[in-house]
N, C-alpha and C positions, 0 to 999 in steps of 0.2 A: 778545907782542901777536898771536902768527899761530896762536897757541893759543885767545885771543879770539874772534878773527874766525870762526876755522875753527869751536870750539862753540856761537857764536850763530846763524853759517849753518845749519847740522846742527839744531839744536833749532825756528829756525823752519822750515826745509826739512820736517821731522818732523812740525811744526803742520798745514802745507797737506797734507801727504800725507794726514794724515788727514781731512781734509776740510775744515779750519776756514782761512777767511777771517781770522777775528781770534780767535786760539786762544784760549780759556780755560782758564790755564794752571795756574787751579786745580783744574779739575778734566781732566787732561792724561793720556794712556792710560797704562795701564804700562808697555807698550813704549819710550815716549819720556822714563820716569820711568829704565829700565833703560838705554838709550843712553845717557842723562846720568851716569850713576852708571859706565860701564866710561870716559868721557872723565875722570871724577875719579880715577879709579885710574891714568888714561895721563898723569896730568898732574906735575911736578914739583914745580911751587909749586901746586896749588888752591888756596891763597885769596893768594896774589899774584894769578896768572890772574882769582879773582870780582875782585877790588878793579879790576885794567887794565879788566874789561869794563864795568864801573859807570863805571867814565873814560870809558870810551869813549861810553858811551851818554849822558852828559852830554854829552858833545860832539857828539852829533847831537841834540842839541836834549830828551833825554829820550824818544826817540820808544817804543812800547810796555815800560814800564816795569813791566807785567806778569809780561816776559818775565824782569827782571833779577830781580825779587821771588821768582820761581818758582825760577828757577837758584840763588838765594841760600837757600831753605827747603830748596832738594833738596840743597845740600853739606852742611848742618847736618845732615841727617836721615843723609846717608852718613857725616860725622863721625862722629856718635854711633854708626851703626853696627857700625865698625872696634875690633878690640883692645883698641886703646888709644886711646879718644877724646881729640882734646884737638890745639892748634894747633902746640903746640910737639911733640909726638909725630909729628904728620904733617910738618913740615918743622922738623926736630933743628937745623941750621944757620943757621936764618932766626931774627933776633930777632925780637920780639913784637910789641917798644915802637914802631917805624916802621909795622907795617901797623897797630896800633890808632888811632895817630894820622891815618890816610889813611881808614880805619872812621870813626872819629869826623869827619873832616871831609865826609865822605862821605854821613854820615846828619846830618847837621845842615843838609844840600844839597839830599837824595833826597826820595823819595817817604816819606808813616808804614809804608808796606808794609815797608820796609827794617830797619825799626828793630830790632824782633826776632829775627830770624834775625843780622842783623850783631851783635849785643849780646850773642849767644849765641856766636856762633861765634868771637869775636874778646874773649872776656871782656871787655868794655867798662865791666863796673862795677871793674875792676883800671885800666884808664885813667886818663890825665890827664881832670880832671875840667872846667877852667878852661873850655875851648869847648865842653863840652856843656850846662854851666850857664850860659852867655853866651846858648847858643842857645833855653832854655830861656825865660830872660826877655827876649828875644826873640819868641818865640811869645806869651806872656804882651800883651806891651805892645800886639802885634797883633791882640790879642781872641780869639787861638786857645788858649783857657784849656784845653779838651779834650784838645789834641796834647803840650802841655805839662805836664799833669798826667800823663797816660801815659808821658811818654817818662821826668820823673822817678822815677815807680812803676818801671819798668823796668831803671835805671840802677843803682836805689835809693839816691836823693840826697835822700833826705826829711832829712838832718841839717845838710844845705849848704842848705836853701831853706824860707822860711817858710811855715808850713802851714795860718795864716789866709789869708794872700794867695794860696796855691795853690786854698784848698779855701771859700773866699766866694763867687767867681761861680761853681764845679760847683752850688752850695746854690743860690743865684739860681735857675739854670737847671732846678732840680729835678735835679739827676746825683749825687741823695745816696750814689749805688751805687761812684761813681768813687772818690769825696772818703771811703769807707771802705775801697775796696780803698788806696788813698793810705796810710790809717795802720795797715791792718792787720799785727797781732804787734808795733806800735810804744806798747806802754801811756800814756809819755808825753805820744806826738802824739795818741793815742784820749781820753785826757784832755782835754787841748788843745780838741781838733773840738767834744766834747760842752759844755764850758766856754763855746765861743763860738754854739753851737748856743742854748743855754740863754739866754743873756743874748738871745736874739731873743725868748726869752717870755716876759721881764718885761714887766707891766703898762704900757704906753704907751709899748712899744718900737714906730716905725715905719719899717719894712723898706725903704721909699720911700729913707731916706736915704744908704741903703748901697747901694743900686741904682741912685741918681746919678753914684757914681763908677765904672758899668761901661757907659758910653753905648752903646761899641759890640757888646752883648752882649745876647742875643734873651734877655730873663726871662719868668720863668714865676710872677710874683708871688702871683697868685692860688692857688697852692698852698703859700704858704708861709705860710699862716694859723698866729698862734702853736696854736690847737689840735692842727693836722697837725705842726708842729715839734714840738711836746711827745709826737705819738707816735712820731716819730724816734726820740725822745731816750732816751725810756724801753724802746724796743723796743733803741737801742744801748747802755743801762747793761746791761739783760740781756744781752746777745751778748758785753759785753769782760767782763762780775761786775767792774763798778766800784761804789763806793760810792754810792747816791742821792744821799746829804749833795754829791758834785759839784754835781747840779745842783736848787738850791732850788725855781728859776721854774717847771722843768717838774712837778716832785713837787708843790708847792703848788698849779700848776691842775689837775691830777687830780684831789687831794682837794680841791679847790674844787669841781668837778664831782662828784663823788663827792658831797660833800656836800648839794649842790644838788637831786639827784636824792633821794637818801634823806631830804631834809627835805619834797620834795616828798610821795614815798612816804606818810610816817610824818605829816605835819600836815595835810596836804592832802587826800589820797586817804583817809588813818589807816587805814593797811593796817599790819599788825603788822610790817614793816621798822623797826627800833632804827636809832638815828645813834649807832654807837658812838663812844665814848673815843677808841680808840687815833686817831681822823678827825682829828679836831681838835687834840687835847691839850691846848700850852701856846704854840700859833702863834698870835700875836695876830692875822695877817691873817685864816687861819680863824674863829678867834672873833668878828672884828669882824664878818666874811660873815651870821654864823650868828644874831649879836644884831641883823643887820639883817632878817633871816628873821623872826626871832622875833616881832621886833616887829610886822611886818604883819599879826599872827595877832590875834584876837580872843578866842579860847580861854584863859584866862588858866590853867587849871589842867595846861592839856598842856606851854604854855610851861614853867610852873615844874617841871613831871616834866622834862621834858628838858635842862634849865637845872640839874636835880639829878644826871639821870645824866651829864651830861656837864664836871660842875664847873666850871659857869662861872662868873667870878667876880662877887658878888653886889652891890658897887661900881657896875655899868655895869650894872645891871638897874632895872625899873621898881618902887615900893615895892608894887604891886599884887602883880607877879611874887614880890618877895621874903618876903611876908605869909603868900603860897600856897605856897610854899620850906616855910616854917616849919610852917606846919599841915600839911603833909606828911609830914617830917620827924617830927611826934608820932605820926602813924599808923602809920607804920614803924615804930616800936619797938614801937607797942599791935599789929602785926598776926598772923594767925593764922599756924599755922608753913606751910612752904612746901610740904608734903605736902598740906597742906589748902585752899590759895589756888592749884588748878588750872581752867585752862580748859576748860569743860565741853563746847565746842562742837568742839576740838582732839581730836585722839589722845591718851586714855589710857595710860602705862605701865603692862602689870596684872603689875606684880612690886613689893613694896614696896624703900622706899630701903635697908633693909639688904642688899636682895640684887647694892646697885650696890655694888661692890669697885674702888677705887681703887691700882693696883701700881706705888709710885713705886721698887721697888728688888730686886735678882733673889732674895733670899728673898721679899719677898712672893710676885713670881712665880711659883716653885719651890714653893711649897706650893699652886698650884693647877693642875702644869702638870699631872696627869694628866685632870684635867677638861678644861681647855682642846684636847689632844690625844685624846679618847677616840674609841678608830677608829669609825666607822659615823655619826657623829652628825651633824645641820649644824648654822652660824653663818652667825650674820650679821655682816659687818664692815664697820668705815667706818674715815675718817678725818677727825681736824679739825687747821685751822691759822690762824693768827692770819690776818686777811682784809691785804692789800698796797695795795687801793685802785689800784694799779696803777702803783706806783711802780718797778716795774722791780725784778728778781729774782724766782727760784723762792720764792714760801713754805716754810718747813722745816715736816714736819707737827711737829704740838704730842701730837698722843693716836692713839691705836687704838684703837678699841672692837671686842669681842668678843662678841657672844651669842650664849649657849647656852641651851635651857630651863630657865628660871626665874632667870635671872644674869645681868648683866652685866659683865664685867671690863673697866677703862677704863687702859688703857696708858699710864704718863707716858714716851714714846718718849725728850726730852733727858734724862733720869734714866738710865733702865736703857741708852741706847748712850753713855754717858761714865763715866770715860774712853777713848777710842777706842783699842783691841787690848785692854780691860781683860780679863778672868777674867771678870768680870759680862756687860759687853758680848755678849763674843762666846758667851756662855752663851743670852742672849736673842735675839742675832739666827739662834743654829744655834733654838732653839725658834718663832720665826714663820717660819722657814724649812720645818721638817717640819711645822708647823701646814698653809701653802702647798701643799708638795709632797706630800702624802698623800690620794690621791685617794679614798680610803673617806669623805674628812671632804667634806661637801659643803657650801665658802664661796658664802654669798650676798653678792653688793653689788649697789649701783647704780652705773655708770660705773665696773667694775672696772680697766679699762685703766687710765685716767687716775690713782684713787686708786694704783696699783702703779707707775706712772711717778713719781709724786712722794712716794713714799714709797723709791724706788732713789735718787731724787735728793737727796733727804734726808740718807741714810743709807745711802753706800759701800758698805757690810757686804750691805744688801741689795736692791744696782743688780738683783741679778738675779731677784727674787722674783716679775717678771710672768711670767720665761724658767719659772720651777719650776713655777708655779701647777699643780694638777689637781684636776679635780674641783667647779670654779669653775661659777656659776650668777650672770649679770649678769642681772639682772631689770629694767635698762634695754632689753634686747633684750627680752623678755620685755612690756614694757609696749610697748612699737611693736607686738609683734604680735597682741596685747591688742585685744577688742572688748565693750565693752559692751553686753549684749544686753537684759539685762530693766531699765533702767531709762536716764532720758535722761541723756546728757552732761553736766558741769555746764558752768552757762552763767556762763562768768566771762568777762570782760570785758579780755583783755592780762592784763597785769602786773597787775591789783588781785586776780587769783586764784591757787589754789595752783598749783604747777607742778612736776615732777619726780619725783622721791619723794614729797613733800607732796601731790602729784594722784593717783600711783599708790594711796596709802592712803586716800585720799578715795576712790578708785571700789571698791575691792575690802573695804573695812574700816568705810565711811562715815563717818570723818573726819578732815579734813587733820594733817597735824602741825601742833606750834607751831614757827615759826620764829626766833621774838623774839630767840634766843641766837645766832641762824647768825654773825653779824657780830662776834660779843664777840672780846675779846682771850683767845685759846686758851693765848699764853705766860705766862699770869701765873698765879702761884702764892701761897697756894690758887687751883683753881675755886672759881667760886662757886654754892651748890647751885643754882640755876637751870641754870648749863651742865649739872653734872653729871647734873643728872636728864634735859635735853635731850640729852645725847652718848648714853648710856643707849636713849633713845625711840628716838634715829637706828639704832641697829644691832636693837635687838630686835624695831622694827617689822617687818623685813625679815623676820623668823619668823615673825610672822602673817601676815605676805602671805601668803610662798610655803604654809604650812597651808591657806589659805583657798584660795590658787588650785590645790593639789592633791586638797581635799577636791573643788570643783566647777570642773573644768577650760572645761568645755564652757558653763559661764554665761559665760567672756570667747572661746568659739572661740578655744577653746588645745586642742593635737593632743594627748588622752588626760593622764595625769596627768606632772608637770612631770619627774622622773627620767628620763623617756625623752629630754629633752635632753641630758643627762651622759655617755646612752651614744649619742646618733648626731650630738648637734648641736655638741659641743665642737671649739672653734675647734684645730687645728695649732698654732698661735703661740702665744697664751697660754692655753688650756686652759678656757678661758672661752665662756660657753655663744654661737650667735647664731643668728638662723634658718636655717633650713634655705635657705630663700631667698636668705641672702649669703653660700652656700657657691661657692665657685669650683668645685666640679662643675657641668657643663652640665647635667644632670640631677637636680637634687636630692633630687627626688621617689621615683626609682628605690629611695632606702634604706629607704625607711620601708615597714612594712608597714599593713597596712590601719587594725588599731588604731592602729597609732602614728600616723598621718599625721592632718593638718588638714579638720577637717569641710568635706567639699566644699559649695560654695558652688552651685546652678543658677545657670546663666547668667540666666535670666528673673527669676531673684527680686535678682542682684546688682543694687543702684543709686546712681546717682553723679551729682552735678553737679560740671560742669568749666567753670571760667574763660573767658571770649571767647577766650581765645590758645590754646584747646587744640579750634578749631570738629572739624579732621581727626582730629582722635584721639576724640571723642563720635560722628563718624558713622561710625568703624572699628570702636568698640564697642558700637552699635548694627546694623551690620551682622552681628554677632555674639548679638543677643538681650539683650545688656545693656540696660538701662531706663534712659537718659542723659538728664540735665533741662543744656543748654548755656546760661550767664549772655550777655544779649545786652549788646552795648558798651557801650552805654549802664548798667548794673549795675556796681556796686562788688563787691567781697570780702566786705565785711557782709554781702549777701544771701546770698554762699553756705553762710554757715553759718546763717544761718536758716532757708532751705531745706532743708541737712542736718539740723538738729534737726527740724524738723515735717515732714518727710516719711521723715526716716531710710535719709537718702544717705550717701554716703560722699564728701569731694571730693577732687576732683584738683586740682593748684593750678600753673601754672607757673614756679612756684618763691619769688620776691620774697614773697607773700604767707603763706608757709604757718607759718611762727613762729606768727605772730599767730593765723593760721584752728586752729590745733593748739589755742590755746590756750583755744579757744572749743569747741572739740567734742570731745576729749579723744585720748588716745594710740588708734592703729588707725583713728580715721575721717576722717584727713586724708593725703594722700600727694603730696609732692614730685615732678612729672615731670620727668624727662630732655628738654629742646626738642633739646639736639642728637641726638635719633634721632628717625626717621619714625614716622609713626604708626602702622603696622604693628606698629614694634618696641615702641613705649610702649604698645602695646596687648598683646600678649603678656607685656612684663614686668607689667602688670598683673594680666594674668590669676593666671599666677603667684604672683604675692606674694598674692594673695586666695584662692589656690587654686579659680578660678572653672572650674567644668567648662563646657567648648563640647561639644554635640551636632550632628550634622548639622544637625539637625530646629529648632536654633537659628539657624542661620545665614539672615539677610534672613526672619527672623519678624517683625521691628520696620523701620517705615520710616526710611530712613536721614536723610529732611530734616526727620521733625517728631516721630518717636519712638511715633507709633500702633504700638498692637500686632496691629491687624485689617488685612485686605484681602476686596474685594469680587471675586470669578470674573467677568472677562467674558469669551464666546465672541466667535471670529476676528468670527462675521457680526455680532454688536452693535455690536461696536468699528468695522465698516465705518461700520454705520451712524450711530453717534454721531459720528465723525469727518464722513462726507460731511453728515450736518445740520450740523452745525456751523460745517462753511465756507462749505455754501449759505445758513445764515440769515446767518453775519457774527458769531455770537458775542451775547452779552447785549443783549438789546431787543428781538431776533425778532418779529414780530408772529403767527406761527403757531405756532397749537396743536398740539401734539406728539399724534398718538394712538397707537395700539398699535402694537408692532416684531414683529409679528409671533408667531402662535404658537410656533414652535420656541421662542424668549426666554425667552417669557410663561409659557408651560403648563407647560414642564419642560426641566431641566436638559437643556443638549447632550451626548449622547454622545461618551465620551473616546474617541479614534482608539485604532487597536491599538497595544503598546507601552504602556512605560511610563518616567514622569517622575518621578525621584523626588523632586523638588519639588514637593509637593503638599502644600500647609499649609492646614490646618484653617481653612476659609471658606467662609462661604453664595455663591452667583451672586445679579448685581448683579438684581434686576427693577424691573419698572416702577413699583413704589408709590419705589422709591427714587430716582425721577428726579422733578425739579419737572416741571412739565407746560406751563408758560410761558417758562420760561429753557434754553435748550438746552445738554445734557452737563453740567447742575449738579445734584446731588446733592439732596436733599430737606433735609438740614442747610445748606445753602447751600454746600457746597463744590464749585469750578468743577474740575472732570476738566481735565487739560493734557493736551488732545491734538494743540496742535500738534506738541510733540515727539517723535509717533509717526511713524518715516520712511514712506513709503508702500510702501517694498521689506518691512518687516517685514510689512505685511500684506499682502501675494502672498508671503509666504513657504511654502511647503508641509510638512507637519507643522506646524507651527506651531498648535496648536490654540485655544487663550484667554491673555487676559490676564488683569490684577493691576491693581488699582486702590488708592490710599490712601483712604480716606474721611476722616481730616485734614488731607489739604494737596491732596488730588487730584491725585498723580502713579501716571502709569503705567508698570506694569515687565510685562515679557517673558521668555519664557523664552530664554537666550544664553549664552556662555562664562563669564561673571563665576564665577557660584557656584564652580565646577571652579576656577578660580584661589585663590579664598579659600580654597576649603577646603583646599587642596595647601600654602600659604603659612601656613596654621595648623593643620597636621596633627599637630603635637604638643601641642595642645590639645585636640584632638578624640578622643571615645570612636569608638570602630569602628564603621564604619556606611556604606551608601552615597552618593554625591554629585558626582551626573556631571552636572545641570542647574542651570541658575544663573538669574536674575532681572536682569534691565540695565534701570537706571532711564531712563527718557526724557528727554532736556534739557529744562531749564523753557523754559516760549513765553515 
């Protein structure tokens, strides 16, 4: 005990030395970490001595419980330290089983601080179990559901205590995060969770009644919408790779939803979205959903197409619907073959069907690996996989497509990698492997990253094929930094236009792909020629692209011809091309040389409309010479892109909106800002990514409150005088007639003092035909001159020679520090040049 006393004297004595009143003992000097650490080595028993002081401090009432928490983390950390960690090594003599039992009554008594470090140091999941589970449901009955789930998590008693009762009110409470670390590595109890999870979102399950029986526990109802549970459920089948079939409730409202959405798509909007098969199948719930869909439709000939493609039974359909079934049905057999029944309006394959080559086995393969491998050439590659709907699990991909000029080859991926370690197998995956890593060959995709993530995941054999890549050209990077110049954006509407790839071949090829197949079931065997000629289009298109945008780089402002990405823009990591822009050099720019680099943009000709929330960053980049049209509060999102097509802006969006605005003005004329940086910074990174050159001779050419690009010269003397009439009449209704200001004004320009400014932007002097001659300091357009905001010190300032007037908004600026500020603050923007005078706007009256 005098061992006790003595190192809790000593540790607080050490507290106030150092200056603390009420030490905070977690975060406690090294010093007094080290003085604790030479009393653990002077001690005989150290963890009898922790256990007497924890007594003891219970016995004074628990007073700074801090102190014991700290003492009790810092023995643990000097255990583990030592040789040979471990309790029975530190004291060979002492049994075990006594001090566990004084631990365990100890922290069943203490503070939560205690729990872990005592747990640790004293093996407590080796312990009698009987009063830690007593004290558990104990905590439990008390409504401290929180402390009780933790302490069993820690003990690990998840086989001694039920894991509905432990893990119902965390789920209440929204503490989904708890009630998984609870069963995590425990498959059974992850079953269990998700089982009981599930059954929360069946159909006219209400949550109310399970939340009756935890009166004294603060819920969180409103988030436990069966829709938020169902994405629980299906984000946890993927995280443990359990079976969907666990849970029915959650997978059937997704593709209820799922379905919901694409009937909408496909009868509503009759955008070429398919409501595949695999949606529905043979769920009667679905299908009841779907016949209730159907029926609201008026269309009787779409119902019955879709009522065919997706075999519903013809029993429970109207005899109108099943009439229109039948004459269908005859036309299908009468119809033309399917090379010939294409959509004219869509992207053409211009290769015919013989040249799509189907390899479902390694000789087929093998007789065309030297095509597929011929050094210098590129391909375009994709991948397809049966759609999830989002039932939880990775999709396995189903195909790889391959094109080369004038061919496509469509890879049946579960063919040639089974059996897995075959001879065949690992024949194909060493061949898309040197396909990959052979940086002569230059593979195009779209979203390369992600196709090579779920093609590793797929298939083991080639987890590492994003690691190998070289020589990779993602043309998704490529179309962000894409602009269309000579002709307008297409104007689609959301979701009812194309988007992605399908938009990319729209703007560079003029016209979208067909999508109709994207949803099909990719596992099923045969394709059927409509996929195949679609899987085919998906990868070969990607050849004309990139042809087209090499032939004429400089129609999308792409920097010189596309190759010179391969060799400056390839990413480190996967080999995969991205801008020069989202390189982590601070300098990007520095690599490229003149041809290679991105057609500079003038500042004066860049322009943009940006969102009400982005007011400081339009009048930063208008400080700048930018030409910024800013949405006033009252304006939606719609306008800005109707704005950006008819005036051919570009906009800034801060952020929430810009999916949609992208989808309306196409890749390159829409940009997502960063709000958490100033707008200095959002201004610079803009410039950047536009490649916008700043000149001195730009900077405050544009007024920063209304975006005028003129200013009117007034001399010191006019501005006296406009100022003093102005406060002698009183401002607008004056009764006296303004006459002449004198010759100096009138006759001719004031001579500039010696010296020179080099602010001097190209502008006439203010005269008298431009003043009304009844309204005083108002402009002949009607705009009122703000001169109350001109201090009276600036004008007795000496040197001081004229001012700057807006003729838009009529504010006046002066010559003062500012400009010198800006321009030092964006001198890595700025061509060479000088800029030591600046322009200070006056406060508005």
């Amino acid at each position: 005990m005098k061992d006790t006393v003595t190192l809790a004297g000593q540790l607080r004595s050490g507290g106030r030395a150092g200056g603390e009143d009420s030490p905070q003992w977690g975060l406690a000097s090294p010093q007094l970490r080290e003085e604790a650490w030479k009393w653990f080595a002077a001690l005989d028993n150290p963890l009898t001595t922790l256990l007497d002081m924890l007594d003891a401090s219970r016995g004074c009432g628990g007073r700074d419980p801090s102190l014991e928490a700290w003492v009790a983390r810092e023995l643990e950390r000097w255990l583990q330290a030592q040789p040979h960690p471990g309790p029975a090594q530190v004291s060979p003599t002492l049994a075990l089983k006594p001090l566990q039992a004084r631990a365990v009554r100890l922290l069943t008594e203490g503070p939560p601080s205690l729990v872990e470090p005592l747990v640790s140091i004293f093996q407590l999941q080796d312990a009698d179990r009987s009063p830690v589970l007593a004290h558990i449901h104990r905590l439990h009955q008390e409504g401290k559901f929180k402390e009780a789930i933790v302490l069993g998590t820690k003990l690990q008693l998840q086989a001694d205590l039920d894991v509905e009762k432990m893990c119902v009110p965390l789920l209440l409470q929204d503490k989904v995060g708890l009630a998984e670390r609870y069963v995590d590595s425990l498959p059974h109890l992850q079953q269990r969770l998700l089982a009981l999870m599930d059954s929360w979102c069946q159909p006219g399950f209400d949550i109310r009644v399970v939340a009756r029986q935890y009166p004294q526990a603060t819920l969180r109802l409103e988030r436990l919408s069966p829709r938020a549970l169902g994405r629980h459920v299906l984000r946890l089948l993927e995280q443990y790779s359990l079976d969907p079939a666990l849970c029915p409730n959650a997978v059937t409202q997704q593709r209820l939803a799922a379905l919901r959405y694409l009937c909408y798509k496909r009868l509503v909007e009759v955008s070429p979205h398919p409501v595949p098969q695999g949606l529905v199948g043979q769920d009667e719930c679905l299908q009841e959903q779907l016949l209730q869909l159907l029926a609201s439709l008026e269309d009787v000939a779409m119902v019955a197409q879709c009522a065919l493609d997706l075999s519903l039974p013809v029993e429970r359909l109207p005899a109108t619907v099943v009439a229109e079934m039948s004459q269908l049905r005859l036309q299908e057999r009468t119809a033309k073959a399917p090379s010939e029944d294409r959509r004219d309006d869509c992207y053409q394959l211009p290769i015919s069907r013989d040249d799509i080559y189907f390899l479902a086995s390694w000789e087929e393969l093998a007789r065309h690996e030297d095509t597929l491998l011929q050094p210098g050439q590129v391909v375009g590659v994709d991948l397809e996989w049966r759609p999830s709907f989002g039932t939880g699990g990775r999709p396995r991909v189903s195909l790889m497509q391959v094109a080369v000029e004038g061919r496509v080859f469509l890879l049946d991926l579960p063919r040639l990698s089974s059996p897995a370690g075959g001879q065949g197998p690992r024949a194909f995956s060493q061949l898309v492997s040197q396909l990959l890593s052979d940086p002569s060959i230059t593979k195009l995709g779209y979203g390369m990253a992600g196709d090579l993530r779920s093609l590793g995941t797929s298939y083991p054999a080639l987890a590492q094929a994003g690691q190998k890549l070289q020589g990779g050209l993602d043309l998704l990077q490529v179309h962000r930094q894409m602009r269309v110049a000579d002709r307008p954006a297409p104007a689609v509407d959301g979701a009812a236009g194309p988007r992605g790839l399908s938009l990319l071949v729209q703007q560079v090829l003029g016209k979208p792909l067909d999508k109709t197949q994207q949803l099909s079931n990719w596992d099923r065997r045969p394709l059927g020629e409509g996929q195949l000629v679609y899987a085919a289009a998906d990868a070969y298109c990607l050849l004309e692209v990139y042809w087209a945008l090499c032939r004429e780089p400089a129609r999308f402002h792409l920097p010189g011809a596309l190759p010179w990405s391969l060799r400056l823009g390839r990413s480190e990591r996967h080999g995969t091309w991205e801008p020069p822009l989202q390189q982590a050099s601070a300098s990007p720019w520095q690599v490229l040389s003149p041809e290679d680099a991105a057609p500079e943009v003038p500042a004066r000709a860049f322009r943009v409309v940006c969102d009400s929330m982005l007011g400081g960053l339009g009048r930063t980049l208008r400080c700048l010479g930018v030409d910024v049209r800013v949405l006033h509060s009252g304006e939606d999102h719609r306008q800005a892109a109707e704005v950006a097509r008819q005036e051919g802006r570009v906009i800034l969006t801060s952020g929430l909106p810009y999916h949609k605005l992208l989808a309306q003005v196409g890749a390159g004329r829409c940009l997502a800002v960063d709000c958490s940086l100033k707008a200095q910074q959002q201004a610079k990174a803009i410039l950047r990514h536009f490649n916008v050159r700043v000149t001195p001779a730009d900077i405050f050419s544009r007024c920063q409150a209304c975006n005028c690009d003129q200013y009117l010269k007034v001399s010191k003397d006019m501005m006296k005088q406009l100022v003093r009439l102005s406060v002698h009449l009183g401002g607008p209704g004056g009764a006296s007639e303004w006459g002449s200001m004198g010759s100096q004004e009138t006759d001719s320009a004031p001579e500039e003092a010696p010296g020179h400014c080099s602010y001097d932007p190209p502008c006439r002097w203010l005269e008298d035909a431009d003043l009304q001659t009844h309204v005083p300091a108002t402009l002949a357009n009607g705009t009122r001159l703000q001169l109350a905001g001109v201090p009276a010190g600036v004008l007795r300032r000496p040197g001081l020679r004229h001012f700057y007037c807006c003729p838009g908004c009529g504010k006046v600026f002066w010559e003062g520090t500012h400009l010198a500020r800006v321009t030092t603050e964006t001198s890595a923007d700025l061509a060479a040049g000088p800029g030591v005078c600046t322009l200070c706007p006056a406060p508005c009256s």
